[in-house]
N, C-alpha and C positions, 0 to 999 in steps of 0.2 A: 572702254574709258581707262586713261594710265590710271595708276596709281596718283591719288595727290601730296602725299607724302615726296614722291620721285620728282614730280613737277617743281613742287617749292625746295626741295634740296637744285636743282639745276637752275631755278630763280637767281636762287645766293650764289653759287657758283657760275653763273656768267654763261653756262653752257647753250650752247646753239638756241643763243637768247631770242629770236626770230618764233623758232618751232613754238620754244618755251612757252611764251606768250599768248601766243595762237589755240594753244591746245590747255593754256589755264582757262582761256574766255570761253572757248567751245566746253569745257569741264560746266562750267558755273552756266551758262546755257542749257547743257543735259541734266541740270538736276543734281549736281553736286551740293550738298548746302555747308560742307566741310572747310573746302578748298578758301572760300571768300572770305569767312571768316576768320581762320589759320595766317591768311598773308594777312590781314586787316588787323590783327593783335601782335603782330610780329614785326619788331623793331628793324631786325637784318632784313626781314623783304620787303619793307617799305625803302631803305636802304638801296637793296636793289634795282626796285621801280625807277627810283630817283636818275640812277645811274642809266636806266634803261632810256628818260627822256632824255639821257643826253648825248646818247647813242650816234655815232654818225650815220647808220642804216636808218632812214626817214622810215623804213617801213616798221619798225622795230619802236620808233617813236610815235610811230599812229597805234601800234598798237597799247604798250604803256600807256600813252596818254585814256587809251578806251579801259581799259584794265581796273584804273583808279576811279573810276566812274562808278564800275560795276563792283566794287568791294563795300562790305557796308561799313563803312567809314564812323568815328564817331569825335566829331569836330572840336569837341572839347580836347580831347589825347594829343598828345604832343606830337606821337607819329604820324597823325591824320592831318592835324595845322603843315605839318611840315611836307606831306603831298602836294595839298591844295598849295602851298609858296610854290612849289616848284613845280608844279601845274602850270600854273598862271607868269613862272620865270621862263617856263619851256614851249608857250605861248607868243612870250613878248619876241622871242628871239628867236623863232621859229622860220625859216627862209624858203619854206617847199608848202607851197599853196594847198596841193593836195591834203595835208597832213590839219593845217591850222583847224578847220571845224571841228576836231576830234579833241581837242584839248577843251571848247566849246561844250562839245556834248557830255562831256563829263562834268563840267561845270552844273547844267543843267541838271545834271541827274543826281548832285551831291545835295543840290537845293537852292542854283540858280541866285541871282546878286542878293539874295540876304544872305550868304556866305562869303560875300565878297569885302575885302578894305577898301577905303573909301579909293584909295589911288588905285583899285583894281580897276572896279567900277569907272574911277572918272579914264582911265585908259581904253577902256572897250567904247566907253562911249566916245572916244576920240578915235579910235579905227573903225566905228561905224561911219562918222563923219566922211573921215578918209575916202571911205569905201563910196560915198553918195556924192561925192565932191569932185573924184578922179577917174580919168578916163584910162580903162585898163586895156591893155590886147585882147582881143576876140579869144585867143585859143585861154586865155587864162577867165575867162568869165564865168564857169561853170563852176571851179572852185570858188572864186571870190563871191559871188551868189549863194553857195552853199555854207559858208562862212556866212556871213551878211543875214540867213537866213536864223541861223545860233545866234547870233548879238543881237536878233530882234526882240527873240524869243527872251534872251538875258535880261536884258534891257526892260522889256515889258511884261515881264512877270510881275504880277500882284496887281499891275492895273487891269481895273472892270472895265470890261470892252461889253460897251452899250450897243445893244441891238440897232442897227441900221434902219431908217423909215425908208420906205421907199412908196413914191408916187406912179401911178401909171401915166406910163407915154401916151402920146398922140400919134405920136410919126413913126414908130418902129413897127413892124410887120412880126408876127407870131407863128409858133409852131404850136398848135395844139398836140399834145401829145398822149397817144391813146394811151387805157391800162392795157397789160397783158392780154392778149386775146380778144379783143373788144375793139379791135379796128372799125369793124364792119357796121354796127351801131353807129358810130359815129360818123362814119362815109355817110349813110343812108339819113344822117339827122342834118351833116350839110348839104347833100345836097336839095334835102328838101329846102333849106333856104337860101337857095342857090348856087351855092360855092360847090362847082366841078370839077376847079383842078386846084392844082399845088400839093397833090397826093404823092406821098411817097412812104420809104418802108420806115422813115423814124417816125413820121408823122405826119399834119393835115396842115403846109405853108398858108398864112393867112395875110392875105394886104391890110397896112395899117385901116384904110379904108371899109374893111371890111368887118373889121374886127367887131366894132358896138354891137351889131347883130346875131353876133355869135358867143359871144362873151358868157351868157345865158345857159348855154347847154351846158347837161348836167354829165355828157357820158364822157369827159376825158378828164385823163389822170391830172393832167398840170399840163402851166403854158409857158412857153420859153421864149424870149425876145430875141429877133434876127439881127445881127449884130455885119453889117455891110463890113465888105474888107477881104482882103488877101491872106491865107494865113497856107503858105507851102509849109512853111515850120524848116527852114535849114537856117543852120546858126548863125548865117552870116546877113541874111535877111529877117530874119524873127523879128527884130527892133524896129525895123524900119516901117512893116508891115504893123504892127501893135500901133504902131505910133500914128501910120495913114488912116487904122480903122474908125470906124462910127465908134468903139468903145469907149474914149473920155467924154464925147455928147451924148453919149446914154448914162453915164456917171451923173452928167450936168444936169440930164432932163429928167431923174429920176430919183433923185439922193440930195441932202444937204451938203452944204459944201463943206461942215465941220464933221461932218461923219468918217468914220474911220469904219471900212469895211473890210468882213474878214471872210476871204477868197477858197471857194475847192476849186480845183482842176480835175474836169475829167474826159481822158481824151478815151473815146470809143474806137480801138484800135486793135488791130489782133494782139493777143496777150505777151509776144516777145517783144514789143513796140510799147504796149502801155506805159511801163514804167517808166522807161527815159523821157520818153514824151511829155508826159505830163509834170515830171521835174522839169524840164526846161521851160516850157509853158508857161509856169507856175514862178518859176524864177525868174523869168524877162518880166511877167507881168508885175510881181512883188517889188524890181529894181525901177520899173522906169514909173512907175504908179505910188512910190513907198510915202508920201504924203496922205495918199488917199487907202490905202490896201494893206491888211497883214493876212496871216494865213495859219488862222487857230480856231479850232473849235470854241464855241456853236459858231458857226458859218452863216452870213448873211446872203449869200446869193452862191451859187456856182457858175462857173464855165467848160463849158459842152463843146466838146471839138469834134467834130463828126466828120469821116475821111469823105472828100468826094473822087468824083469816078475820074474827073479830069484832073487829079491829083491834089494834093493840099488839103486844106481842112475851111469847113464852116463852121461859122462858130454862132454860139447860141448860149444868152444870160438868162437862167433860171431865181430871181429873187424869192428866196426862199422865206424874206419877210413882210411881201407883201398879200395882204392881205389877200382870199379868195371867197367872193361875197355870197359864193354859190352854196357853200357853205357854211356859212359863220354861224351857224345855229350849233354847231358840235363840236362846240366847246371842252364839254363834260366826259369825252368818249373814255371809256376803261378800256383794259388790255384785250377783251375780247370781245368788242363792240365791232361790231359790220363797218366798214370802209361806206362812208356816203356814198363814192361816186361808184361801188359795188354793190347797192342797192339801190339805185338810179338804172344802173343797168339790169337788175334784176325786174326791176317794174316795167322797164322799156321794153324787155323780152314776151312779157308776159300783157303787153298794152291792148292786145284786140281782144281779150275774154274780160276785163276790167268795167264795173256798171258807175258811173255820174250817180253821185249824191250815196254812194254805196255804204252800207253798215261794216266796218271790215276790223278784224281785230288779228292781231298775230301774236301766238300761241306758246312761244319764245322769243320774246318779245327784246330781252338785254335791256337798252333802253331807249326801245322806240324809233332807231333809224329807218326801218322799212316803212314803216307807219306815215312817216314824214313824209318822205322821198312819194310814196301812194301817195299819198293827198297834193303833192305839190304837181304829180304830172295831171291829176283828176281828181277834180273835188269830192271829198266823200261827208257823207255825213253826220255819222259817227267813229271813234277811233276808239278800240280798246288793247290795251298793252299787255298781255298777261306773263308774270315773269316770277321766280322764286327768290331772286338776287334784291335784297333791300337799299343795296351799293348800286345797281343796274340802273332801277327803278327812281332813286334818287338823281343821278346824274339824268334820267328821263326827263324828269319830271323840268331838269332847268333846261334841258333842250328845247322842250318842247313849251317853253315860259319864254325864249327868247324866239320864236318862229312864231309866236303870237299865235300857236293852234293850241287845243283844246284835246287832250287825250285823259283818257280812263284807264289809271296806271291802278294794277287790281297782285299783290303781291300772294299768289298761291298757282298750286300746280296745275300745268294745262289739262290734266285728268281728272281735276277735283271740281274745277271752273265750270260755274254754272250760269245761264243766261237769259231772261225772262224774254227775252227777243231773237230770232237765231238772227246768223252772218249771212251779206251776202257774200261775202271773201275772205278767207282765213289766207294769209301772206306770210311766212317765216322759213327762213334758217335754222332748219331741227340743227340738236347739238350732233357733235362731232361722237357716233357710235365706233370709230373705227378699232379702241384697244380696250373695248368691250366684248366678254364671249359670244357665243352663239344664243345663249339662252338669254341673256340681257339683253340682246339686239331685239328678240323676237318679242319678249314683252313689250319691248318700249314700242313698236310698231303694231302691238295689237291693242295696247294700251290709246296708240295715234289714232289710230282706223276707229276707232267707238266715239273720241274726243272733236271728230270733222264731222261724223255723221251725226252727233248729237248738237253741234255749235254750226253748223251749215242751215240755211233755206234751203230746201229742193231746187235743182236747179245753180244753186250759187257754188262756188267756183274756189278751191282752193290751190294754193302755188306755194310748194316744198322744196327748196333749195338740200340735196343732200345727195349721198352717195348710197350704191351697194344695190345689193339688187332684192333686198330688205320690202322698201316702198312697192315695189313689184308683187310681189306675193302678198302683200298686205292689200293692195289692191282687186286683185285675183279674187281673194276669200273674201272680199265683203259684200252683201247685199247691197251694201245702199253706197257705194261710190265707182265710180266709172272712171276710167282712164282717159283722159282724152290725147296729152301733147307731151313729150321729154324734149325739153331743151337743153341741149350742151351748152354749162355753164364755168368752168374751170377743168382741169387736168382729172380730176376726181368726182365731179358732181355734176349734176344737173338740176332743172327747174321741174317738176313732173306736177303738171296740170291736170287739177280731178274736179269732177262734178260728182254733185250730188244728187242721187238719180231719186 
């Protein structure tokens, strides 16, 4: 790293103003906390700066203009008002398209239009205008979009942008789309209701016709709307192609018409490809949609561009606000609550040892998702939740208050837990042993093996989601539990099926 001392001496003196610049912003990027503050109390390098945006080397003025962004500025001081003017002077009068968002993004990062006078402001809002109004050359649209993209952001800062309703279609066709791993569940749950094809490697294509029937199943991650159209993605057709697609009738058919919805782009491409991709994407969609679409976090739906074999891309709308009824009970989930539709899969795995009307309680319990997910593929007819977490337990107890069941949320340890009726199936997710020693793993598994054979009926059937080879030896040693099945259930775990002999 130079020296910052040498850097801002070659600031004031003009010297190979280019490098200069280049290697203050990369300085204050590595962790310099010296440098930005030094030019930012300093009358001559503000001076400098000044002179820098008016540099005839455009490259020299994209960087200056980013420069003053990155200083921590303090907008009361005369030499900071005096940036921000000629910011905003070295903006107006700015003639190399590449350059103008960069005068933008400094804007934004000093603290965006509450730093602006009122003729700043009503100026940008007049070359937004501009910008939505006139019809630019193809080769310059990447900049003018990347601009456009900053004066939205300016412009719309401090307004609440209301979460998006969205309605389910009738006439679009869906991709169900597995979790991780878990294709196969899901093949084997359609095709028992019929559906044999539209199989592929993102996922299980479904005809709109098809869909009410399926809508139900509980083993896929989320479902994404098929969105008809042509999308090769070359810049001279991108617009034309956006514009023929089924995408403003899925708008119509799915969203209010005063809703302003805010867009991700994610195009699923090999990784030297992603990035531009999905900026232009994201840019044709943001210019020719700017009524209806902006592009800021929290995000109301995305767009999924997935390359096909005969080139170009399909495309596919994930609304991320509407509702998923398969789960609406879990609400309440905490930071280390089980993924419903990963206790869905866990019960499905484990579905042919499972008994109708069953006694079943789980043993680490959190708050009660496997418990749920159990009773909703086969009715049981008791539920006990056993868990030491009174935060768990709580968030249980409204889970299982809006799914209308009935559970026995019992706050103490699953060693201490006692039961005037044993189980026919203990179901849990042991906690995560893994940066635990050897000597704690081996308790906590001998302390397990006493806690199944004492809360088990003969016979009844417990399912242990966990790793290592812990549960193995613990099973080995005990009299009274028998091994029956391991099912591979993620990269690290399985489901390991025991009876109670």
């Amino acid at each position: 790293m130079i020296n910052s001392e040498v850097l801002i001496t070659n600031l004031k003196e003009n010297k190979d103003l280019r490098t200069t610049l280049s290697d203050i912003r990369k300085s204050i990027r590595e962790g310099d906390e010296a440098i930005g503050p030094s030019i930012a109390d300093d009358s001559e390098s503000a001076r400098a700066l000044v002179r820098g945006l008016d540099c005839d080397d455009a490259k020299v003025r994209k960087s200056a203009a980013l420069l003053i962004g990155e200083l921590p500025l303090d907008l009361g001081d005369k030499d900071s008002v005096m940036l921000l003017e000629a910011l905003m002077d070295a903006y107006r009068r700015e003639d190399r398209l590449f350059v103008r968002e960069s005068y933008l993004k400094s804007v934004i990062r000093l603290g965006g239009k509450g730093i602006l006078s009122d003729s700043d402001a009503a100026y940008l809002e007049k070359r937004l205008k501009e910008i939505d109004t006139t019809s630019f050359p193809e080769a310059d649209m990447k900049h003018i979009l990347a601009e456009r993209k900053q004066l939205v952001e300016i412009l719309d800062a401090g307004d609440s942008h209301q979460a998006a309703v969205f309605i389910k279609p009738d006439s679009f066709g869906a991709l169900l789309v597995p979790v991780r791993g878990f294709y196969e569940p899901l093949k084997e749950e359609l095709k028992h209701r019929g559906i044999d094809k539209g199989f592929s490697a993102i996922g299980a294509l479904i005809k709109s016709e098809d869909l009410p029937r399926v809508l139900d199943i509980r083993l896929y991650s989320h479902l994404m709307y098929r969105i008809q159209g042509t999308f090769k993605a070359r810049p001279d057709t991108m617009r034309e192609e956006i514009s023929k697609s089924d995408f403003l009738r899925f708008l119509r058919r799915t969203t209010r018409p005063d809703d302003k919805i805010s867009v991700r782009i994610v195009v699923h491409e090999k990784k030297d490809h992603h990035t531009d991709a999905a900026k232009r994407f994201t840019a044709e969609f943001l210019y020719l949609f700017r009524d209806r679409l902006v592009n800021s976090a929290p995000y109301d739906m995305e767009l999924h561009f997935y390359p096909k074999k005969s080139g170009g891309y399909a495309l596919f709308i994930r609304p991320l606000g509407m509702a998923d009824d398969r789960f609406a009970y879990a609400a309440d989930r905490l930071s280390t609550s089980m993924q419903p539709v990963k206790a869905a899969i866990m019960v499905y795995l484990v579905r042919k040892f499972l008994k109708e009307d069953a006694r079943v309680a789980d043993i680490f319990s959190g708050n009660g998702t496997l418990l749920l997910e159990r009773d909703e593929y086969l009715k049981t007819h008791v539920l006990f939740a056993i868990d030491t977490s009174a935060d768990a337990i709580r968030a249980g107890k409204a889970d299982a208050m809006r799914k209308d069941k009935n559970i026995y949320f019992v706050r103490r340890s699953a060693f201490t837990f006692e039961s005037d009726e044993p189980f026919d199936e203990i179901i849990s997710e042991l906690p995560d042993m893994y940066d635990k020693d050897e000597g704690d793993r081996k308790e906590f598994f001998e302390k397990t093996e006493k806690a199944t054979v004492k809360l088990l009926k003969p016979h009844g059937y417990a399912f242990y989601l966990t790793g290592g080879s812990e549960i193995k030896a613990m099973i080995r040693k005990s009299g009274g539990l028998s091994f029956c099945e391991e099912i591979p259930f993620d990269d690290k775990r399985s489901i390991y099926v025991i009876e109670r002999v």
